[in-house]
MIMARLUM-986707 format. One record per residue (C-alpha): residue number from 0; residue in one letter; chain; y, z, x. Coordinates in steps of 0.001 Angstrom, whole numbers, plus 524288, in hexadecimal, padded with zeros to 5 digits. Layout:
<pts>
PT/pos/code/unit/v/w/u
PT/NUM/a/A/Y/Z/X
...
</pts>
This chain:
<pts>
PT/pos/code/unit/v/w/u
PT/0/x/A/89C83/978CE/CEA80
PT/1/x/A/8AA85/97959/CEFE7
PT/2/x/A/8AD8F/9705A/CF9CE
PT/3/x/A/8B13A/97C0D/D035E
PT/4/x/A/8A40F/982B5/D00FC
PT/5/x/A/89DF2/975EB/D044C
PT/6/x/A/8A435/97397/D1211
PT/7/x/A/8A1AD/983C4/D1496
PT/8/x/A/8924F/97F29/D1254
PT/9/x/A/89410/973F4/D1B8C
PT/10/x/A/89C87/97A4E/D262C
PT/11/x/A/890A6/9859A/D2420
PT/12/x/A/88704/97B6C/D2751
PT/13/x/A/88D66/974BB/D3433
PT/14/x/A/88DFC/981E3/D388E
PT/15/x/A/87E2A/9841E/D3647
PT/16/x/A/87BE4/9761D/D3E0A
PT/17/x/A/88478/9784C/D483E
PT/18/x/A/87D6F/98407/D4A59
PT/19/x/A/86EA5/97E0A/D490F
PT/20/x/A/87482/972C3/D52C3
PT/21/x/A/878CC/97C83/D5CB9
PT/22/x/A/86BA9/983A1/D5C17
PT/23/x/A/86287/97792/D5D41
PT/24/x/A/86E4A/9735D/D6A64
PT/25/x/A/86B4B/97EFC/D6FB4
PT/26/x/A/85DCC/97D8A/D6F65
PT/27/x/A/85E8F/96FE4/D74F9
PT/28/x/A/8681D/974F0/D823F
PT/29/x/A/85CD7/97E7C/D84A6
PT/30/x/A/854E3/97C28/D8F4A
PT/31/x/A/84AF0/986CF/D8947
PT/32/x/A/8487D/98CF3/D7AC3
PT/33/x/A/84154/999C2/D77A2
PT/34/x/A/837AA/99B0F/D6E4A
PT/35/x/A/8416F/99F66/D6538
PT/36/x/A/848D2/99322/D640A
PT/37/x/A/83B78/98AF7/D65D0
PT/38/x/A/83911/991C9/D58AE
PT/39/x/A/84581/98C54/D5236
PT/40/x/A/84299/97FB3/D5795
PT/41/x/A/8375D/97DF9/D5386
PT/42/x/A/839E1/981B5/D4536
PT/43/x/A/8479A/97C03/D43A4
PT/44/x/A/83E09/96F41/D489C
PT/45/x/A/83331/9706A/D3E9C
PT/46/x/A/83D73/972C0/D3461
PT/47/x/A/84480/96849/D37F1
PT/48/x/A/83C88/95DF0/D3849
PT/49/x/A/835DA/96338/D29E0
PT/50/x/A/84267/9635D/D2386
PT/51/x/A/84AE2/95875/D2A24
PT/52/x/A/843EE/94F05/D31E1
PT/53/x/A/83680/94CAC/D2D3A
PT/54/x/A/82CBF/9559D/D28E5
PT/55/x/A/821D7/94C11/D2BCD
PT/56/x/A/82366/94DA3/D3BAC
PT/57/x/A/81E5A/95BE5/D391F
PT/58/x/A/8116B/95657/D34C1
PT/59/x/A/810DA/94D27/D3D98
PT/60/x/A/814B8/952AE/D4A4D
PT/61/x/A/80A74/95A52/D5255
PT/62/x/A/8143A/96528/D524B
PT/63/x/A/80BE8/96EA5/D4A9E
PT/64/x/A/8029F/97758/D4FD7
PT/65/x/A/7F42F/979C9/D4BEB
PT/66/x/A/7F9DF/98563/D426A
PT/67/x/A/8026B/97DF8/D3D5B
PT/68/x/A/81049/98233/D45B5
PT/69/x/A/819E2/9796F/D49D9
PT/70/x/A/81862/97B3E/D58E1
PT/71/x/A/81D7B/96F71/D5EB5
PT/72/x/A/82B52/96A4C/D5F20
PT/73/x/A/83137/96341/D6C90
PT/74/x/A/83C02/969E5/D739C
PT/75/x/A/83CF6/96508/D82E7
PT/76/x/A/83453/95926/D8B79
PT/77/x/A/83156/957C8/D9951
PT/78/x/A/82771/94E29/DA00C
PT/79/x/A/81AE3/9498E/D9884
PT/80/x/A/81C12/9559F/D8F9A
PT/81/x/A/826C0/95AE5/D84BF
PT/82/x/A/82741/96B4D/D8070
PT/83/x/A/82887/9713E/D71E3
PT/84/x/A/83241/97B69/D70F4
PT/85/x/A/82878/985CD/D7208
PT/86/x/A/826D6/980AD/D80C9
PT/87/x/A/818EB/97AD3/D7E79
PT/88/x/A/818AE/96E6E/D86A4
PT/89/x/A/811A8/95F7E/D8338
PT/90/x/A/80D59/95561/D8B0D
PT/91/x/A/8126F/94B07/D844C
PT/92/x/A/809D8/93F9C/D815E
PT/93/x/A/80EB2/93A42/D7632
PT/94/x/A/81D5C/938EE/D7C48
PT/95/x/A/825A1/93645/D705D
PT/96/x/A/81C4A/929E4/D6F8E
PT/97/x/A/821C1/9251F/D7C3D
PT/98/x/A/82C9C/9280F/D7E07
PT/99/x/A/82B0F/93187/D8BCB
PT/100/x/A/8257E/926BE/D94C1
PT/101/x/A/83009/92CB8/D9FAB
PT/102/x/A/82CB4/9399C/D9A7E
PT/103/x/A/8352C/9433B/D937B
PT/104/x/A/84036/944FB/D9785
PT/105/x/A/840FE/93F77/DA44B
PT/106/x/A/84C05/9435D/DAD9E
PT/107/x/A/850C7/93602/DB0E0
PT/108/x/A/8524F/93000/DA177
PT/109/x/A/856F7/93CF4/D9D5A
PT/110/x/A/86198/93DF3/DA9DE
PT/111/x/A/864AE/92D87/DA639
PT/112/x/A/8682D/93214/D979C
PT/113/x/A/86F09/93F27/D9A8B
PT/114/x/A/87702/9383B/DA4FA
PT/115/x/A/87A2F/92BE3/D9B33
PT/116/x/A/87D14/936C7/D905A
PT/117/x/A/8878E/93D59/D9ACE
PT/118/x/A/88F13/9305E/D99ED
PT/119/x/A/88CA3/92997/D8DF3
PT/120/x/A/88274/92CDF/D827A
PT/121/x/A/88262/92148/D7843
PT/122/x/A/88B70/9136A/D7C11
PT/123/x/A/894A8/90E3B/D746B
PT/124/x/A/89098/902D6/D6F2B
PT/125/x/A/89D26/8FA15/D72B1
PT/126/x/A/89C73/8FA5A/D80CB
PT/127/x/A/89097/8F609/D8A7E
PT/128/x/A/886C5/90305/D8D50
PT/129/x/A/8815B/9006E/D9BAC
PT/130/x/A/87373/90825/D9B38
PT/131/x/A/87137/8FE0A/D902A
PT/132/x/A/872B1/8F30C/D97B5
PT/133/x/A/86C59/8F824/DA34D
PT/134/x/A/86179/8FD98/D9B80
PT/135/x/A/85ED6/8EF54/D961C
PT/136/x/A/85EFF/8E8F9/DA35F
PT/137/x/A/85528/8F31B/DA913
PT/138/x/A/84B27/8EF67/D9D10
PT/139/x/A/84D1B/8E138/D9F35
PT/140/x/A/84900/8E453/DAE34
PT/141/x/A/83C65/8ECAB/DAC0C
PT/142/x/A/8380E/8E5B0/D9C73
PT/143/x/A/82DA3/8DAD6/D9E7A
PT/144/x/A/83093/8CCE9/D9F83
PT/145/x/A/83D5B/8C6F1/D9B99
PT/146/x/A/841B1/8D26B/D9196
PT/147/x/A/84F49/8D305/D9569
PT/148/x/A/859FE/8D95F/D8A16
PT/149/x/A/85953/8E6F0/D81E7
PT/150/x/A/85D75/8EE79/D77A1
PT/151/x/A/85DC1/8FBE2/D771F
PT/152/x/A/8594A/904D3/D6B80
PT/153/x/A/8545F/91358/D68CA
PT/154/x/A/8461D/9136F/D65CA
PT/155/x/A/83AD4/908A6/D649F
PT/156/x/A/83BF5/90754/D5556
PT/157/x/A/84A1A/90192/D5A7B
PT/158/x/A/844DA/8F8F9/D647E
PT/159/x/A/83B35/8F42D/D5D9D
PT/160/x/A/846E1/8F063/D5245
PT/161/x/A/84D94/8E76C/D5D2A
PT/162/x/A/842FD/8E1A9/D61E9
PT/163/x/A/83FDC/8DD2F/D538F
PT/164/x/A/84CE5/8D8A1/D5111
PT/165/x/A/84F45/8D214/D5DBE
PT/166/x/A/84260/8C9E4/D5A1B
PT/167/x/A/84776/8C56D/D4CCC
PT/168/x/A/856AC/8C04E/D53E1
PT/169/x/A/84EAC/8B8CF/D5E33
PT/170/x/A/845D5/8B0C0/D54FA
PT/171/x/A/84AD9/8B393/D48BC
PT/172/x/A/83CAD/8B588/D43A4
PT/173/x/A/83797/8C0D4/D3DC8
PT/174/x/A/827FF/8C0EF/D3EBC
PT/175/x/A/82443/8CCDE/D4707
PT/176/x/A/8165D/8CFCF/D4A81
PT/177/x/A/81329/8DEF1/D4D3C
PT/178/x/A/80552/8E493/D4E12
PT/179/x/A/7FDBC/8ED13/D47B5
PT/180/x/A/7FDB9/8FCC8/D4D64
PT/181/x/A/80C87/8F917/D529D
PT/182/x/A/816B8/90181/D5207
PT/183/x/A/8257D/8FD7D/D5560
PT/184/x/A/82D18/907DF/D4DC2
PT/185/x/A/8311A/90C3B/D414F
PT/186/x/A/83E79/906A4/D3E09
PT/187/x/A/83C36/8F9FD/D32B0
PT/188/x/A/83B6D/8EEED/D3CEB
PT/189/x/A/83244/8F49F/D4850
PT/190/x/A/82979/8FB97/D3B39
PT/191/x/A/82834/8EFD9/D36D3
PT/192/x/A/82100/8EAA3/D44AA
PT/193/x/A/81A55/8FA36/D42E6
PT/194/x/A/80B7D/8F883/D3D7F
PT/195/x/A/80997/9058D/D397B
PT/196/x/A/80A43/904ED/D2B1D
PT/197/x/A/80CBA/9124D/D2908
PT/198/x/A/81B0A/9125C/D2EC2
PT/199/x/A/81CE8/903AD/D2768
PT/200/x/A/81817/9063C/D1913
PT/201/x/A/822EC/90E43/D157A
PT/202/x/A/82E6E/904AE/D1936
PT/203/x/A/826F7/8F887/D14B6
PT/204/x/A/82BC4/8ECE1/D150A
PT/205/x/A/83155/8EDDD/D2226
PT/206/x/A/835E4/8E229/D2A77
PT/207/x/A/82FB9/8D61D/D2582
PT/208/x/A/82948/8CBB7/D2F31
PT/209/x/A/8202B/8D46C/D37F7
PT/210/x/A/81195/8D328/D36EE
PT/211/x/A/807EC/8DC8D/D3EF3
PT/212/x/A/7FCE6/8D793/D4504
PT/213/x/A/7F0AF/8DF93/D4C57
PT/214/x/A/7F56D/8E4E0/D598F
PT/215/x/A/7ED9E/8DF0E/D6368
PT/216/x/A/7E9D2/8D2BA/D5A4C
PT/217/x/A/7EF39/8C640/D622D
PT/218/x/A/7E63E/8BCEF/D588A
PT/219/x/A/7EDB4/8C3E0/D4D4C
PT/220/x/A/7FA22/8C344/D53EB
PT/221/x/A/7F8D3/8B3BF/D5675
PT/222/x/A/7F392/8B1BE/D47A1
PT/223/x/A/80112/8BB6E/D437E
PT/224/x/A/8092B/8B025/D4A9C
PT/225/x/A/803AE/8A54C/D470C
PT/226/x/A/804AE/8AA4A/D385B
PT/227/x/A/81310/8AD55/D393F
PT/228/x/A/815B6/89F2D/D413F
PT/229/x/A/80FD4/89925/D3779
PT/230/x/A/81681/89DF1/D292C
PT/231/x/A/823F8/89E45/D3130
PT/232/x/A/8256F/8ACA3/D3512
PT/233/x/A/824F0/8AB1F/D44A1
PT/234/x/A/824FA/8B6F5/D4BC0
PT/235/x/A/82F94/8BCFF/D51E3
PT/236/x/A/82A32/8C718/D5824
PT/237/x/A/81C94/8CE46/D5BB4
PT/238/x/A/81EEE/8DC53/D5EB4
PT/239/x/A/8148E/8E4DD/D6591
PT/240/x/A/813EF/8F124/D6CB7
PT/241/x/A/80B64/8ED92/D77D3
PT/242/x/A/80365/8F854/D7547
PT/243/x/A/803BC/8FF12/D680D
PT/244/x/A/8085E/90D5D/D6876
PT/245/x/A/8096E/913F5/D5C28
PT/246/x/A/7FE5A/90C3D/D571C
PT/247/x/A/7F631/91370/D60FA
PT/248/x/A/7F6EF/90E91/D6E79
PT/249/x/A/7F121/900DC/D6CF8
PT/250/x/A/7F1B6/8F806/D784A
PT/251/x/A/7F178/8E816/D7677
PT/252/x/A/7E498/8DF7C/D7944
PT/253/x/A/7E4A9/8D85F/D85C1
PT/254/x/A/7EE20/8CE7C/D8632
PT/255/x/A/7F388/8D021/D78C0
PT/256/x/A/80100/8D395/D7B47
PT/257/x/A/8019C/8C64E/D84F0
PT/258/x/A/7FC58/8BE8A/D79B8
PT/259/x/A/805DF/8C4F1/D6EDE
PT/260/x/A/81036/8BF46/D787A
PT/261/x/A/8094F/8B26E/D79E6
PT/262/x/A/80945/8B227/D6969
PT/263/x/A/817C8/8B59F/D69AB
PT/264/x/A/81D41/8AB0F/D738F
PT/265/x/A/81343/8A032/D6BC6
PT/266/x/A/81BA8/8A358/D6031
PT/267/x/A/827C8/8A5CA/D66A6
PT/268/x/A/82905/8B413/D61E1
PT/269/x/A/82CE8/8BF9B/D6863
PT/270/x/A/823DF/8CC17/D6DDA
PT/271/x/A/82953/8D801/D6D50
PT/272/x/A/823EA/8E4D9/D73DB
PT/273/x/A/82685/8F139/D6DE0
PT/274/x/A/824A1/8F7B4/D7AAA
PT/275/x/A/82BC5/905D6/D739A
PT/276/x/A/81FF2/90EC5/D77A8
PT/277/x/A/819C1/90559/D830D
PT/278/x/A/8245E/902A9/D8A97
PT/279/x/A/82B9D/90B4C/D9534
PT/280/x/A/81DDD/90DDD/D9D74
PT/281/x/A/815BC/91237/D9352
PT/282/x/A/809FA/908C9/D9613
PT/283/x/A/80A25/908FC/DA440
PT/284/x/A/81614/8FBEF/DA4AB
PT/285/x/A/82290/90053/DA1D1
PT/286/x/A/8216D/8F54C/D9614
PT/287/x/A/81409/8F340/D9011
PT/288/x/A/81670/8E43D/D8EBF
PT/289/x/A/814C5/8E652/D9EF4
PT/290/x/A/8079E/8EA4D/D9C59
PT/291/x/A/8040F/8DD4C/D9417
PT/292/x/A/80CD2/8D564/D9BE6
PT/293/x/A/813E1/8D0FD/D8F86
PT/294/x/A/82119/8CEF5/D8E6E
PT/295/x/A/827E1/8D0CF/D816C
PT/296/x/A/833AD/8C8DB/D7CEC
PT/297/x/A/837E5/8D7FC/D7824
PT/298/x/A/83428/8E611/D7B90
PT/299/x/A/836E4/8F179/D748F
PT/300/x/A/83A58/8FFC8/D7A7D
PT/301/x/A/83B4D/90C9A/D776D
PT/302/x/A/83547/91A49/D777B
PT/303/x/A/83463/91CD9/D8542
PT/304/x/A/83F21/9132A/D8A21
PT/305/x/A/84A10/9207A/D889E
PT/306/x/A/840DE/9270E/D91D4
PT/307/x/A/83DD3/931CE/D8735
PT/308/x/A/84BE5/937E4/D87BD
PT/309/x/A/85444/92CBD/D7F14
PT/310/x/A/84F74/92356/D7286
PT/311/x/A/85008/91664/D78C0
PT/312/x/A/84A40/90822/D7653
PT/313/x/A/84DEC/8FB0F/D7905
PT/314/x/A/84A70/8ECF4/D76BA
PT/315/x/A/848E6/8E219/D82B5
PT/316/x/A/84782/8D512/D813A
PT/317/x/A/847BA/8C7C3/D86D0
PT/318/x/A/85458/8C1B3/D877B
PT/319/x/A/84F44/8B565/D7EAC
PT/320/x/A/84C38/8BFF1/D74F9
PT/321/x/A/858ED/8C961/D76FB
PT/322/x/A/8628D/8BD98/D7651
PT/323/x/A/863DB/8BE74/D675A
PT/324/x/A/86B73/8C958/D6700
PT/325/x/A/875D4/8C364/D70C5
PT/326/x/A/87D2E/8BDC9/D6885
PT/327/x/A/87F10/8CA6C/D6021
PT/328/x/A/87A16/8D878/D6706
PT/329/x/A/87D61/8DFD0/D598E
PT/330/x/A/87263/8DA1E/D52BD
PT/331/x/A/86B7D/8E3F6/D5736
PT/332/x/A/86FC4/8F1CB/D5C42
PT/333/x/A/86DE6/9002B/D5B8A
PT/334/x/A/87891/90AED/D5D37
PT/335/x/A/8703C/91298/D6730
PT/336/x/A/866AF/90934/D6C4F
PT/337/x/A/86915/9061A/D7CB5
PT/338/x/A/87369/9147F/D7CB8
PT/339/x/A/875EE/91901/D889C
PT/340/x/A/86D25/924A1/D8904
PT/341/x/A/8612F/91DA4/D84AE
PT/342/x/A/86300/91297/D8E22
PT/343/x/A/8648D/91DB8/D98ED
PT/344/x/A/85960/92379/D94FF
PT/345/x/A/85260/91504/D96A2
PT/346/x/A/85741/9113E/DA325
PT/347/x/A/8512E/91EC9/DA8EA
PT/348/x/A/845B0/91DAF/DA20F
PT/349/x/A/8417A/90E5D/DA88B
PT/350/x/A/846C2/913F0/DB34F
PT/351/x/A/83D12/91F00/DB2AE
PT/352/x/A/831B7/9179C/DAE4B
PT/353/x/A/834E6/90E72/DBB41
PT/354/x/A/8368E/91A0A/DC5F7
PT/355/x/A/82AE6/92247/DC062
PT/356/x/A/8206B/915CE/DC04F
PT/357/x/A/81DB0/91C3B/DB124
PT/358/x/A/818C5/90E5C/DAC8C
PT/359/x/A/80F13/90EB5/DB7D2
PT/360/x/A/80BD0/91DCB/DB6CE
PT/361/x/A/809ED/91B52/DA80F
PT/362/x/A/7FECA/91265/DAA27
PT/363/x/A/7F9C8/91A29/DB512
PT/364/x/A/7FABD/9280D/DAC20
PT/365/x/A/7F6C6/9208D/D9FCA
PT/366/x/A/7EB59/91944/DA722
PT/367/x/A/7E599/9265C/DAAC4
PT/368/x/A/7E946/92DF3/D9C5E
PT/369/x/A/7E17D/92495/D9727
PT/370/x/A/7D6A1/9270B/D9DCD
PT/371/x/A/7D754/933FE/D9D94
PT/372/x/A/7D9AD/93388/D8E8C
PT/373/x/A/7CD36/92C25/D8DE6
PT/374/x/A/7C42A/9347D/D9524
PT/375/x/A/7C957/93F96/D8D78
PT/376/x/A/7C51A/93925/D7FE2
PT/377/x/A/7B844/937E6/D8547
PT/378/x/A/7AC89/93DE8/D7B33
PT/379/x/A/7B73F/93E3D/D6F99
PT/380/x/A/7B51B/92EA6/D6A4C
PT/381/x/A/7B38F/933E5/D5E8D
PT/382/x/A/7C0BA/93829/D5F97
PT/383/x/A/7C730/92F7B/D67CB
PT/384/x/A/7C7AC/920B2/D63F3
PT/385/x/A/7CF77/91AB1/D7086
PT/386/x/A/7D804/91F4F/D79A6
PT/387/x/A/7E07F/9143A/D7FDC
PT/388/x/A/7EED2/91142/D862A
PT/389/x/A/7F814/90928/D8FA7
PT/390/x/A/7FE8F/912F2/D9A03
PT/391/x/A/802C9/91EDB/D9349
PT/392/x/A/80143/9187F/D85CA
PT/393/x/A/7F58A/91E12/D809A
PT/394/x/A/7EE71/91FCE/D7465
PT/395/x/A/7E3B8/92927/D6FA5
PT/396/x/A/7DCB0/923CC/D63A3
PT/397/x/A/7D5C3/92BFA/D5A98
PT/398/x/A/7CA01/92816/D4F21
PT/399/x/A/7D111/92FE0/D4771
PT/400/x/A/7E036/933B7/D4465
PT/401/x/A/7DD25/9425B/D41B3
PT/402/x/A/7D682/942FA/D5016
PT/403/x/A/7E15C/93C59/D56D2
PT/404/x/A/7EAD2/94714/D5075
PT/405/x/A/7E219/951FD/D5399
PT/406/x/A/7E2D8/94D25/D611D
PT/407/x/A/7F162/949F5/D621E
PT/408/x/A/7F37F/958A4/D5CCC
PT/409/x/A/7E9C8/95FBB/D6607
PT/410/x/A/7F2AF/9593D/D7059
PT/411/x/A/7FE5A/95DE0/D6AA3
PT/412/x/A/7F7A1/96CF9/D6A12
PT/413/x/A/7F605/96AC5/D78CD
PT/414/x/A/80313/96652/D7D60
PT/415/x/A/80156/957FF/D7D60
PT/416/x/A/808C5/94F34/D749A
PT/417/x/A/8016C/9408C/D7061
PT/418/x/A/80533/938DB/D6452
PT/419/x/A/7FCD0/93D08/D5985
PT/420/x/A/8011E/93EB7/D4CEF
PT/421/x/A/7FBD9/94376/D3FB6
PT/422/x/A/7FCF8/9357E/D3929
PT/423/x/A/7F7A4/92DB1/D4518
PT/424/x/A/7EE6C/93303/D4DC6
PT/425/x/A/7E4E8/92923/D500F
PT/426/x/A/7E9FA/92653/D5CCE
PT/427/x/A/7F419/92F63/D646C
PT/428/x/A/7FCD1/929BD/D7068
PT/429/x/A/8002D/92F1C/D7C09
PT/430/x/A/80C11/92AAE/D83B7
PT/431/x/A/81005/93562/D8D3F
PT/432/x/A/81BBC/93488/D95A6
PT/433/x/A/8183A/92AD1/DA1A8
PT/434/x/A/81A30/93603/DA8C2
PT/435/x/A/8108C/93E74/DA553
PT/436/x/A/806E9/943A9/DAFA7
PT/437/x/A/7F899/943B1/DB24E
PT/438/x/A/7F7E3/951E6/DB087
PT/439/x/A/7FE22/95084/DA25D
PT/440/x/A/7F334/94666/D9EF4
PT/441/x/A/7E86B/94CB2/DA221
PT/442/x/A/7EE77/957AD/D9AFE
PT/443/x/A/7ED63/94FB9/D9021
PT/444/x/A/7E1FA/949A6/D922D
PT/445/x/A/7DC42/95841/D933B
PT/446/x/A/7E126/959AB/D85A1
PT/447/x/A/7DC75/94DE8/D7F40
PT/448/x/A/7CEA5/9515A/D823D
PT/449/x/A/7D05C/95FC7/D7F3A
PT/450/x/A/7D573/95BA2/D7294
PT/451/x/A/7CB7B/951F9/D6FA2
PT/452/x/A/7C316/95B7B/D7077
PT/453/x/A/7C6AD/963E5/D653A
PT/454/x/A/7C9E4/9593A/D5C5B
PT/455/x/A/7C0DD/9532A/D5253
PT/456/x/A/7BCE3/945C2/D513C
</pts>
């Protein structure tokens, strides 16, 4: 093949890009699409994702219809609810796992970013960015206790990295204790504090020095420290999420999170809160370490801390704690962690959470869900094994995986979004936006029942 041929094929297929790029930017400027171009979207979607991101998500994904047809795929989101392209509209209960406490795409945190974005987008890593600073002395105001410096990063898997890291410069030890049913992320060091063995087989051996011990265990937990004190591997670090999320909404025994800390300043080791899907008003506190009146030596951040518009986390932590990366602040950084967009979107989301009371109205909404959830499940025990929660943290548990997915997808049929997947269905969450309304959950409480109905246990 001649070399001229060769760029004729490559000039040919710039041009075919170019053209599929203007097409789908197009379609994004659009305010509204036609069924016509729903059509395309939908396809060029389904195809996509089977032959270039992952086949799997098609399996997985409630996005197919009892016959079989792809029906569902997110275009535009509003409220409590998103809409597919074919205009059908959700209430959305499982909120990108927590990610909408302010809900989607609220005026102020999108106005913050698109006025930040009019200025500046990303900073340039040589001089001082302002929002960052400003960002960090707002968390040290309204995080428990003494926490007092941050880091920035872009999800919780990151956070979650730092927090690890931060705990092996302070003591130079490199014991961690994690529970059982945790989940911190999916990156090598936060897996290796994840319990569920299905996303840890694979990438075996991960981080060596962590040991998992039963969530909710504080007999355990004391025996795990005492071991470890006494062959010479002291503990650096317990890390908890004060209550479990992925592992199916499980909230801590009475004063077990008060005696973890106890353990932790006996031995002189450090607590750290993976607050990712707990924090930012979720339970009912804007931190959940408010609701135990525990203070970590570090919390973690995420999910809903960009408001649902930008990826944003961030680390805080006490100053005794912080101080060993004074001497050097490149021992640990990320290119895009603390950017100007993300910390716009963070400033407008606290400030949100603060003007709206959504802390307070998620207990309030969450107290009565609850309630509501549980008077619905009544006459189905044989179905329903527990229904239980913390604000609008909630978790439906099922006897059996196959009725928690018939469940989560009867939802789905009806326009209401929970997580529920094909490979763990035992439980399903729901964490709504903060903001949604009565009316919206007794529509799906309404649901729930009707649902239950039909299903078999």
């Amino acid at each position: 093949m001649s070399i001229d041929y060769k760029q004729e094929l490559k000039s040919k297929q710039n041009e075919q890009v170019s053209e599929y790029i203007n097409r789908v930017l197009e379609l994004i400027e659009k305010e509204e699409i036609n069924e016509e171009e729903a059509a395309w979207i939908t396809k060029e979607t389904v195809d996509g994702f089977r032959e270039h991101v992952n086949p799997g998500f098609l399996a997985y994904r409630k996005t197919v219809t009892k016959d079989g047809q792809f029906a569902a795929v997110e275009w535009s989101d509003n409220g409590s609810c998103f809409k597919d392209v074919n205009g059908k509209e959700y209430i959305d209960c499982l909120g990108g796992f927590g990610i909408y406490n302010v809900g989607h795409r609220h005026p102020k945190v999108l106005k913050a970013v698109t006025d930040q974005l009019k200025r500046q987008a990303l900073h340039s890593q040589d001089l001082l960015d302002p929002l960052r600073a400003m960002l960090a002395k707002i968390l040290a105001d309204i995080t428990p206790g003494d926490l007092k410096y941050a880091f920035f990063t872009n999800s919780g898997t990151e956070s979650v990295e730092a927090a690890l890291k931060l705990a092996k410069m302070y003591s130079e030890r490199t014991t961690f204790i994690s529970t059982t049913r945790a989940f911190h992320g999916k990156s090598l060091g936060s897996l290796s504090g994840t319990a569920k063995g299905m996303f840890r087989k694979p990438f075996l051996p991960l981080i060596p020095g962590f040991r998992h011990v039963p969530f909710g265990d504080i007999d355990m937990m004391r025996k795990t420290f005492e071991v470890c004190a006494s062959v010479g591997e002291d503990v650096a670090a317990v890390i908890l999420e004060p209550i479990q999320g992925e592992g199916g909404i499980i909230l801590p025994p009475e004063n077990y999170l008060k005696q973890v800390r106890e353990l932790c300043n006996q031995y002189g080791s450090l607590l750290i809160f993976d607050e990712v899907q707990t924090g930012m008003g979720r339970t009912g506190k804007m931190f959940a370490a408010e609701l135990y009146e525990v203070v970590p030596d570090i919390i973690c951040l995420a999910k809903a801390f960009g408001g649902g518009v930008m990826p944003a986390g961030a680390i805080v932590a006490r100053e005794e704690v912080f101080k060993s990366w004074f001497p050097n602040p490149f021992m640990h950084t990320t290119t895009f962690g603390g950017n100007p967009l993300a910390c716009a979107a963070a400033i407008a989301t606290i400030g949100v959470l603060i003007e709206e009371k959504l802390p307070e109205r998620a207990a309030e909404v969450g107290e009565y869900f609850l309630k509501e959830l549980k008077q619905a499940a009544k006459g189905h025990e044989d179905k329903v094994q527990e229904i239980r929660g913390q604000g609008l943290m909630i978790g439906i548990e099922f006897h059996q995986d196959e009725i928690g997915y018939e469940v989560s997808k009867g939802m789905f049929d009806r326009g209401i979004l929970v997580a529920g997947t094909l490979i763990n269905s035992k439980t399903i969450r729901i964490e709504p936006a903060l903001t949604i309304s009565y009316e919206e959950v007794d529509q799906v409480v309404r649901n729930f029942k009707e649902v239950l109905e039909h299903v078999e246990g």
